[in-house]
C-alpha positions as protocol buffer text, in pm:
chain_id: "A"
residue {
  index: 1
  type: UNK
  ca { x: 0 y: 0 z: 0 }
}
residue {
  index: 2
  type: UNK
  ca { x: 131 y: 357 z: -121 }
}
residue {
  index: 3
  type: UNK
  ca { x: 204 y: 616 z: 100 }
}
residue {
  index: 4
  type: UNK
  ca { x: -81 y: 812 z: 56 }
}
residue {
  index: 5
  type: UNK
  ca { x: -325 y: 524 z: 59 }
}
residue {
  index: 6
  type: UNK
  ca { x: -184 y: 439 z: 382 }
}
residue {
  index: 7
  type: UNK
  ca { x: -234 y: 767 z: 529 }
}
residue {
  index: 8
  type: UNK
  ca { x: -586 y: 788 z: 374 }
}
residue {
  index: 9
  type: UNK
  ca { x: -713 y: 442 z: 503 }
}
residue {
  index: 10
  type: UNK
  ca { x: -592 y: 549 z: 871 }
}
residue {
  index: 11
  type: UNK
  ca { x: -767 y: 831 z: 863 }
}
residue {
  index: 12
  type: UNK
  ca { x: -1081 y: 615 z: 766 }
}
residue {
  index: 13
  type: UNK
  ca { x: -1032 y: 403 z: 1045 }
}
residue {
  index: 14
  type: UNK
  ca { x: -1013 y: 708 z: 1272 }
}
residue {
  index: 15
  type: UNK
  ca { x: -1304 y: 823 z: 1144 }
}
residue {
  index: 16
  type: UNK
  ca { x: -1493 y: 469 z: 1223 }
}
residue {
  index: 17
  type: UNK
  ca { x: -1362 y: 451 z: 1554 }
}
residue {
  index: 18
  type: UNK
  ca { x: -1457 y: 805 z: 1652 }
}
residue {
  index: 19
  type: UNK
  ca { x: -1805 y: 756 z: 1492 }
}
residue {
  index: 20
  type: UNK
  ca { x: -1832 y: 403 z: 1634 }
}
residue {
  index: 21
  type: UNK
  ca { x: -1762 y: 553 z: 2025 }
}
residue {
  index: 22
  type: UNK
  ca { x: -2067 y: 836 z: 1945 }
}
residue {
  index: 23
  type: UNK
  ca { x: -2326 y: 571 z: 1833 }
}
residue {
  index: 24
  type: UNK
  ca { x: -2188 y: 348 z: 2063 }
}
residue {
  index: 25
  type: UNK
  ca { x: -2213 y: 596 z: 2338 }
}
residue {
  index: 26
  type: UNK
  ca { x: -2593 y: 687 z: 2254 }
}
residue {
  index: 27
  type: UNK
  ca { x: -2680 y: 362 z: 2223 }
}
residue {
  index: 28
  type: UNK
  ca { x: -2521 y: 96 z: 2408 }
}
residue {
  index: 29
  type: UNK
  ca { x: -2379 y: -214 z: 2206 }
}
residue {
  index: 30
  type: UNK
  ca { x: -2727 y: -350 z: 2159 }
}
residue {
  index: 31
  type: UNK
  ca { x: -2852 y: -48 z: 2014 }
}
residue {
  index: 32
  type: UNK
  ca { x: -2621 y: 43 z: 1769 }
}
residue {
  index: 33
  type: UNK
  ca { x: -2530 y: -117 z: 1426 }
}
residue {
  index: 34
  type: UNK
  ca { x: -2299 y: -161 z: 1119 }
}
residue {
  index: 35
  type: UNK
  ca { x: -2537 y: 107 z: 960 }
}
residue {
  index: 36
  type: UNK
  ca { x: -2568 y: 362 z: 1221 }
}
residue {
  index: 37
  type: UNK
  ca { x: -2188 y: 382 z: 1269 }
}
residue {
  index: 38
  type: UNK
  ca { x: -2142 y: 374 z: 870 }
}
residue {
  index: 39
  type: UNK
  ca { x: -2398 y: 670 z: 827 }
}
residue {
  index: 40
  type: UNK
  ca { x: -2209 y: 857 z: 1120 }
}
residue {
  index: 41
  type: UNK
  ca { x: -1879 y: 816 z: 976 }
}
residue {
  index: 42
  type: UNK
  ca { x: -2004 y: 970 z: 649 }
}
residue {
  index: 43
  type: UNK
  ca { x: -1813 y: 624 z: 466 }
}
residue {
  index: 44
  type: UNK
  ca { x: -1885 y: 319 z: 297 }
}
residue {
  index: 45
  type: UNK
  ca { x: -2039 y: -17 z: 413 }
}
residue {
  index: 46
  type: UNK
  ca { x: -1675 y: -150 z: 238 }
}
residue {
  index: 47
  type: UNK
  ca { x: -1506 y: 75 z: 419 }
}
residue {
  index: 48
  type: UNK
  ca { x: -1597 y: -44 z: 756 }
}
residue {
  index: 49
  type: UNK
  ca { x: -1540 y: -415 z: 665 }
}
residue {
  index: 50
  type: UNK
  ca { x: -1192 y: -362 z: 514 }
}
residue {
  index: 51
  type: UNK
  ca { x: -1125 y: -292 z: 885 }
}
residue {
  index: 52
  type: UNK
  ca { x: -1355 y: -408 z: 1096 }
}
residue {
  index: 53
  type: UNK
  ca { x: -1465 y: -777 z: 1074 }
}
residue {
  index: 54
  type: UNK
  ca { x: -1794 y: -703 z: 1318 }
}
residue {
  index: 55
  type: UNK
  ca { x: -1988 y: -484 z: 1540 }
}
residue {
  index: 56
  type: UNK
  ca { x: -1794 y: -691 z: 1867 }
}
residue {
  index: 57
  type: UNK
  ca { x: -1474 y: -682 z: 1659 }
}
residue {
  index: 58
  type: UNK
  ca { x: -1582 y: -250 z: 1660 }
}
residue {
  index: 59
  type: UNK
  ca { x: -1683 y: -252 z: 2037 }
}
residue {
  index: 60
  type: UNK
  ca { x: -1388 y: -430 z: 2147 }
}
residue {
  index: 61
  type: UNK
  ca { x: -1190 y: -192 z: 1932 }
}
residue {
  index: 62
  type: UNK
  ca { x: -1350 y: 106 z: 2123 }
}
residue {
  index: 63
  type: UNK
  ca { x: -1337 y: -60 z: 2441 }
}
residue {
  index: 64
  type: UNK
  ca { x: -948 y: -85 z: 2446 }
}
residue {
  index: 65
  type: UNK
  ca { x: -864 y: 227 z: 2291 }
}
residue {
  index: 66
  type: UNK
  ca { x: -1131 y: 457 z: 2587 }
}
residue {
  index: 67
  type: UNK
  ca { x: -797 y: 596 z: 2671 }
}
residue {
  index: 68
  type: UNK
  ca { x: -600 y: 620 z: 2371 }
}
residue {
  index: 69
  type: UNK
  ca { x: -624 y: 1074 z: 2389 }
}
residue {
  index: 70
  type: UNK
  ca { x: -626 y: 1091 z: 2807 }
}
residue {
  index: 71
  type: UNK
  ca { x: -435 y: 1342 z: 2921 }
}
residue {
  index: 72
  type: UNK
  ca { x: -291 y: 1314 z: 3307 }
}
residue {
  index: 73
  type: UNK
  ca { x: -254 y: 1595 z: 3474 }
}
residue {
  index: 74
  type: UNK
  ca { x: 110 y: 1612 z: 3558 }
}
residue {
  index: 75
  type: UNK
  ca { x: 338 y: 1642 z: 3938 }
}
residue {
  index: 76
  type: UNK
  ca { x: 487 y: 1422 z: 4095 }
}
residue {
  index: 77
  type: UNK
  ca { x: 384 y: 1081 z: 4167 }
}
residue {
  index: 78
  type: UNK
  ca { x: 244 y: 1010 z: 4474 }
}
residue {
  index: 79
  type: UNK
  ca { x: -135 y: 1067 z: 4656 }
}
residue {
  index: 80
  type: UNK
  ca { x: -183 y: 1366 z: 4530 }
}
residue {
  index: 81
  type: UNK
  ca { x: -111 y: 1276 z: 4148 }
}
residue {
  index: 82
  type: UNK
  ca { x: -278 y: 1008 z: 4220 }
}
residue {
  index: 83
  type: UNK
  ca { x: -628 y: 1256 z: 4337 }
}
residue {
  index: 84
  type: UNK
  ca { x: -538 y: 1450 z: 4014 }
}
residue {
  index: 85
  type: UNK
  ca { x: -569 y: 1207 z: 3813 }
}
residue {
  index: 86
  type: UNK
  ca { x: -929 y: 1057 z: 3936 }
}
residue {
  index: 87
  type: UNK
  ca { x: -1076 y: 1368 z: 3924 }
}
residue {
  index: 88
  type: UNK
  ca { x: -946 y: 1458 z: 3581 }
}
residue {
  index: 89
  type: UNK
  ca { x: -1092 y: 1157 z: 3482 }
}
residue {
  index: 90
  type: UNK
  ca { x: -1416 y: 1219 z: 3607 }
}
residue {
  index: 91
  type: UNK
  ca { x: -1411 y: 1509 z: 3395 }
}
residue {
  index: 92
  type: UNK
  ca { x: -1295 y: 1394 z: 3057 }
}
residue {
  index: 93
  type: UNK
  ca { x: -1559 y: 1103 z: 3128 }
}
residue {
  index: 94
  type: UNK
  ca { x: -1849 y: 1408 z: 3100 }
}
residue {
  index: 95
  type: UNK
  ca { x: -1606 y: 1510 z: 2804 }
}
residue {
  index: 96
  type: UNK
  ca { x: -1451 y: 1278 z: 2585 }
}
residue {
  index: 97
  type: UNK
  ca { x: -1673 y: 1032 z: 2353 }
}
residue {
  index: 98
  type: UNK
  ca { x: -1397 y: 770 z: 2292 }
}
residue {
  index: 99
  type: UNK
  ca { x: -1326 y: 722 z: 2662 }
}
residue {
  index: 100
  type: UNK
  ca { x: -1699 y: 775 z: 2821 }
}
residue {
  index: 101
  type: UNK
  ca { x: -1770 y: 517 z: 2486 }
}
residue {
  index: 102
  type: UNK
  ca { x: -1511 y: 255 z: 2569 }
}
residue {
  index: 103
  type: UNK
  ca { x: -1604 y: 260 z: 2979 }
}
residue {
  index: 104
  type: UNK
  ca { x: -1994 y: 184 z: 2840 }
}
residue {
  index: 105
  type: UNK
  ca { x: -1850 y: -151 z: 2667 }
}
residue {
  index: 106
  type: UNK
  ca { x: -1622 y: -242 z: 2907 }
}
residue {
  index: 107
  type: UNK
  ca { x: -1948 y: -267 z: 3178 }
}
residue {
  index: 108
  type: UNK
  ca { x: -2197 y: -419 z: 2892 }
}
residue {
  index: 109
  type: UNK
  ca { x: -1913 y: -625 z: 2749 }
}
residue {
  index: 110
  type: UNK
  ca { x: -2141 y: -970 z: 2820 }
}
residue {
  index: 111
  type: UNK
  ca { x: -2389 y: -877 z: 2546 }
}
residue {
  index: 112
  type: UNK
  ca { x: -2132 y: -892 z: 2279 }
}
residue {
  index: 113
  type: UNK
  ca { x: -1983 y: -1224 z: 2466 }
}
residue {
  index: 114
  type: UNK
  ca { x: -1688 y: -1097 z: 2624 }
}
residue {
  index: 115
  type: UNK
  ca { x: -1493 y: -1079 z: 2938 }
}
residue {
  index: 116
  type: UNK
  ca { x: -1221 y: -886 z: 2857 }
}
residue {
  index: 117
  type: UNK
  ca { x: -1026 y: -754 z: 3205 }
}
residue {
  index: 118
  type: UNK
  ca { x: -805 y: -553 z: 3016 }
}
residue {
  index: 119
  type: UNK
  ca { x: -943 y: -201 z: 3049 }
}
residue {
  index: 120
  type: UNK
  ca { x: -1019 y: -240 z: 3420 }
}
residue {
  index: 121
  type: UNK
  ca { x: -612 y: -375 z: 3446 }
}
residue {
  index: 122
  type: UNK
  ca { x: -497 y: -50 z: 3266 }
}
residue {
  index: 123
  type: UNK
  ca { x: -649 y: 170 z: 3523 }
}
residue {
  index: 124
  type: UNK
  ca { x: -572 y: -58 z: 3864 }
}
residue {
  index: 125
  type: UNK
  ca { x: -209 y: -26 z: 3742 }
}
residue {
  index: 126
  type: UNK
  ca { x: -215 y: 334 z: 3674 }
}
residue {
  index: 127
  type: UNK
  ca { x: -399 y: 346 z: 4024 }
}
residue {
  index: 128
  type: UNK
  ca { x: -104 y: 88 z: 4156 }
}
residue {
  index: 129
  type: UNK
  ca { x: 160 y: 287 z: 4013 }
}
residue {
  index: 130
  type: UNK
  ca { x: 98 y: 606 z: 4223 }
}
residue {
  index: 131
  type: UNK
  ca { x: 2 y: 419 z: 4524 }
}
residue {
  index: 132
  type: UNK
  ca { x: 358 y: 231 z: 4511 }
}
residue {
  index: 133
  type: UNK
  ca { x: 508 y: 599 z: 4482 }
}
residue {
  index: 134
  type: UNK
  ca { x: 289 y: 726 z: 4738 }
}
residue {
  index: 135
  type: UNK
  ca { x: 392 y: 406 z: 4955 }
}
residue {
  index: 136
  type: UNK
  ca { x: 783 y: 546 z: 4883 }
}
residue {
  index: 137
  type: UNK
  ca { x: 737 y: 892 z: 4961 }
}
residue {
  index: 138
  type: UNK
  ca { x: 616 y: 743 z: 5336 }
}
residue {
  index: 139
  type: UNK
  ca { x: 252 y: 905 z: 5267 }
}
residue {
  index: 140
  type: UNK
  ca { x: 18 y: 554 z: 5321 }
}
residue {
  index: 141
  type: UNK
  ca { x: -8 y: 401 z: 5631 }
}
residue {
  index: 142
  type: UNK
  ca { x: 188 y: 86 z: 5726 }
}
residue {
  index: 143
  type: UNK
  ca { x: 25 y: -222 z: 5595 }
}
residue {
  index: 144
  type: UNK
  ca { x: -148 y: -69 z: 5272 }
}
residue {
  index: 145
  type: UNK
  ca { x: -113 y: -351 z: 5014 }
}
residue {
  index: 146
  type: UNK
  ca { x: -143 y: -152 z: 4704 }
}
residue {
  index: 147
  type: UNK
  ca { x: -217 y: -330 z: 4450 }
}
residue {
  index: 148
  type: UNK
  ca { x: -544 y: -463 z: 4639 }
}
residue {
  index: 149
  type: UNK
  ca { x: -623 y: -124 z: 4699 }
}
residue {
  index: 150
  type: UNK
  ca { x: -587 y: -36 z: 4346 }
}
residue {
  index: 151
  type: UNK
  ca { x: -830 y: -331 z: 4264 }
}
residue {
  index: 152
  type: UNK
  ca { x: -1047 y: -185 z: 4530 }
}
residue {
  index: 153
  type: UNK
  ca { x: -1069 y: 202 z: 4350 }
}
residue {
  index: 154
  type: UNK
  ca { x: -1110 y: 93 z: 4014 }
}
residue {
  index: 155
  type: UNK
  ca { x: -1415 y: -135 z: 4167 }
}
residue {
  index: 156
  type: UNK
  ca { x: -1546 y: 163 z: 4363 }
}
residue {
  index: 157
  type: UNK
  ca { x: -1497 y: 432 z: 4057 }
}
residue {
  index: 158
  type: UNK
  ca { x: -1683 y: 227 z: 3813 }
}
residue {
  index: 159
  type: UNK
  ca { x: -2000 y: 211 z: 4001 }
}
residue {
  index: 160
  type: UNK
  ca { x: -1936 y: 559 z: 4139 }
}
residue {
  index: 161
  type: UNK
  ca { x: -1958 y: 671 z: 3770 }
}
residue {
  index: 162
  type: UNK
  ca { x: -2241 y: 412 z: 3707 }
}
residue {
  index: 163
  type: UNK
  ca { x: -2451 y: 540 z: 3985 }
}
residue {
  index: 164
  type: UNK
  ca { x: -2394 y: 898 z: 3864 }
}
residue {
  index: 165
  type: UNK
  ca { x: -2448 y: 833 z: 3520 }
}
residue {
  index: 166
  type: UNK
  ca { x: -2814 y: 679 z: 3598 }
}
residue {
  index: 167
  type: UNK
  ca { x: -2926 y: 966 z: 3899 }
}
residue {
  index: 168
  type: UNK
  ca { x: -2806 y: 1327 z: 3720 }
}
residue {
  index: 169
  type: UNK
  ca { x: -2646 y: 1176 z: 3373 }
}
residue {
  index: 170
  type: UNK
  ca { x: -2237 y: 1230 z: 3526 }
}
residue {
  index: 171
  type: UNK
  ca { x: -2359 y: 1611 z: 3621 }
}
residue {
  index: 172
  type: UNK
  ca { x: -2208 y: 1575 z: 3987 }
}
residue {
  index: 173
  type: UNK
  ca { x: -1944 y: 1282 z: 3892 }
}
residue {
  index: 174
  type: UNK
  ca { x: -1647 y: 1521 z: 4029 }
}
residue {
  index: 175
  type: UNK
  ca { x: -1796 y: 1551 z: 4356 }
}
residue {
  index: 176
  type: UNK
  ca { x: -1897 y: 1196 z: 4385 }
}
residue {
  index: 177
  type: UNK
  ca { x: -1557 y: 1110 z: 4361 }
}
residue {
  index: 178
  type: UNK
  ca { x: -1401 y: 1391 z: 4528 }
}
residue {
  index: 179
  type: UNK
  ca { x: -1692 y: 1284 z: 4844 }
}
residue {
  index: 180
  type: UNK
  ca { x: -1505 y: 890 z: 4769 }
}
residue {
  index: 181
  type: UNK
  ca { x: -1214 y: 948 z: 4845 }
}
residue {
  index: 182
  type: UNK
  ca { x: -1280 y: 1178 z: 5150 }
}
residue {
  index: 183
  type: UNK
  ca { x: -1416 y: 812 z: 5274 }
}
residue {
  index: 184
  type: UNK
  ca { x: -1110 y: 617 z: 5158 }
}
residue {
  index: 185
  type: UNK
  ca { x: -801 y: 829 z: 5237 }
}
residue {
  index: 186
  type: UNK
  ca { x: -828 y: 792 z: 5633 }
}
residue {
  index: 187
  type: UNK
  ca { x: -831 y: 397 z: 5588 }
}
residue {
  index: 188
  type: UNK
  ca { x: -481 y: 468 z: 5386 }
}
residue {
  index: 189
  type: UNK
  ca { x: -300 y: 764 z: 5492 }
}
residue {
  index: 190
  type: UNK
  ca { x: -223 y: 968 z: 5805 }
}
residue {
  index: 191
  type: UNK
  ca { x: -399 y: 1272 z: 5880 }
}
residue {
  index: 192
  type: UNK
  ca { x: -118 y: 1486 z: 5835 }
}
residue {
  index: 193
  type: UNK
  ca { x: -92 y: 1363 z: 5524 }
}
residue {
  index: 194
  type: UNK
  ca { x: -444 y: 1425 z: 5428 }
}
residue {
  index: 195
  type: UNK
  ca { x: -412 y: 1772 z: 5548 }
}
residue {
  index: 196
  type: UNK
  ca { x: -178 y: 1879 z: 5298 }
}
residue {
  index: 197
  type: UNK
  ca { x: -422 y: 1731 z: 4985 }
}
residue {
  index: 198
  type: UNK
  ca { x: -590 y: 1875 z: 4767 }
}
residue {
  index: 199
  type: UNK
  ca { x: -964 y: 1724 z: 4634 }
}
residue {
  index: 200
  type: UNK
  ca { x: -1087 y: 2017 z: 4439 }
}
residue {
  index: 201
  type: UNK
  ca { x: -843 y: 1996 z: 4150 }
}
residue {
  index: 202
  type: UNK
  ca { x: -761 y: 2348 z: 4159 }
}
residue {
  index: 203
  type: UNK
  ca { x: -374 y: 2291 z: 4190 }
}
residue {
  index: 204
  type: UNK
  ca { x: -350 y: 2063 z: 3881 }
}
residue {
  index: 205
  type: UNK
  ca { x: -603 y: 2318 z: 3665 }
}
residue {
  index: 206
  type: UNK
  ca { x: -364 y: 2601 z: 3757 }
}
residue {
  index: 207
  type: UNK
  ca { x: -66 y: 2428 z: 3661 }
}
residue {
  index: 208
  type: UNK
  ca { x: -261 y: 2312 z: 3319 }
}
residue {
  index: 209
  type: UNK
  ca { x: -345 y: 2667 z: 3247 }
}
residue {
  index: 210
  type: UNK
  ca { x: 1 y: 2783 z: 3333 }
}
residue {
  index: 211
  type: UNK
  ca { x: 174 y: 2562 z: 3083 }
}
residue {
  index: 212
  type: UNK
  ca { x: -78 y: 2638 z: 2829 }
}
residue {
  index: 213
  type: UNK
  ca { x: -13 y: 3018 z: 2856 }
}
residue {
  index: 214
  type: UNK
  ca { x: 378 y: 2957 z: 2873 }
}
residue {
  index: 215
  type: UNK
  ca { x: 336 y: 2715 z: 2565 }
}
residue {
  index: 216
  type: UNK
  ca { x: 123 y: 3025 z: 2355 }
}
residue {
  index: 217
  type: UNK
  ca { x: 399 y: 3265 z: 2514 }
}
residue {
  index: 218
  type: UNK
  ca { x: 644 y: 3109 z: 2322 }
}
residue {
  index: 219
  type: UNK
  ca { x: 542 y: 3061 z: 1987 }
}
residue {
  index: 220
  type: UNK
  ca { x: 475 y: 3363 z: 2008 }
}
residue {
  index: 221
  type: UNK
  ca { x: 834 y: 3433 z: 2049 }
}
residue {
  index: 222
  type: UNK
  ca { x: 912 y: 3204 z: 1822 }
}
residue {
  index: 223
  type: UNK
  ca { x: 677 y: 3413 z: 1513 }
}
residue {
  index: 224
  type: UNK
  ca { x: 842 y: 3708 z: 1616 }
}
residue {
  index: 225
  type: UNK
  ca { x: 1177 y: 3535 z: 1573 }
}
């Protein structure tokens, strides 16, 4: 395949994915179809099967890419990266298609006859990760075994999200989690150490907005140059 072609049929497939996670999102697995997705992608029935075998081949697809454009907010690793990084989550789950698509599947995965852990094992060691730092950095209590914990908040965030999702449609998702981890940090850290947190985000959406106006500082610098 040429160059060009290449480039053209991954942009295609983009364009499947993206309108695959929308129809998917709206409708649930058993809801949507080949069609629906086709029509939304503004392509061609051959298009979708030159890449895409089935509607579970589609949904899996989805499923294990939910976090293929996350952003993390950034600091250093430890429990409050770690608080950063649920509650940014919360938000791009009110915000992003592909993700808020892929987290859908991943809970109705048994009508399309799968049991796929892998999505849920992405985020418990993303969750493990900063709980192993936070462990180093002497800010969890003796006896924490993280990665059970990190089983244990991917288990509560998913029906956190599901419970939101059904009562006010993810509207008060952030505080939902920001009120579940009030609940778990005393059975995991000190409170001297939960003093010095931070649940509202604020910190990490100040530093976001500070790199983004250092980043437009400097192309602008760079247009004058």
């Amino acid at each position: 395949m040429s160059q060009p072609r290449q480039a053209r049929a991954i942009r295609t497939r983009e364009k499947i994915i993206r309108a695959a996670a929308e129809v998917f999102d709206e409708s649930g697995f058993s809801g949507a179809s080949m069609n629906k997705i086709v029509r939304r992608a503004e392509t061609t029935m051959g298009a979708m099967y030159f890449h895409f075998a089935s509607k579970e081949e589609i949904a899996q697809t989805v499923m294990n890419e939910q976090a293929a454009d996350l952003t993390f907010p950034d600091g250093e690793d430890g429990l409050q990266r770690l608080l950063d990084i649920n509650l940014e989550v919360a938000h791009q789950m009110r915000t992003n298609v592909l993700f808020r698509a892929g987290v859908r599947l991943a809970v109705e995965q048994g009508d399309f006859g799968m049991r796929d852990a892998a999505p849920y094992q992405l985020w418990t060691e993303l969750f493990r990760e900063q709980l192993q730092a936070a462990a180093r950095r002497g800010e969890l209590l003796p006896g924490v075994d993280t990665a059970e914990f990190a089983e244990i908040l991917v288990g509560a965030y998913t029906g956190t999200q599901l419970m939101s999702n059904i009562t006010t449609g993810r509207e008060n998702l952030i505080e939902r989690i920001a009120t579940l981890w009030r609940y778990l940090l005393p059975s995991i850290a000190s409170p001297e150490v939960i003093a010095r947190l931070d649940l509202t985000g604020r910190a990490a959406a100040a530093r976001k907005r500070a790199r983004k106006a250092a980043g437009a500082a400097g192309e602008k610098v760079s247009e004058k140059a």
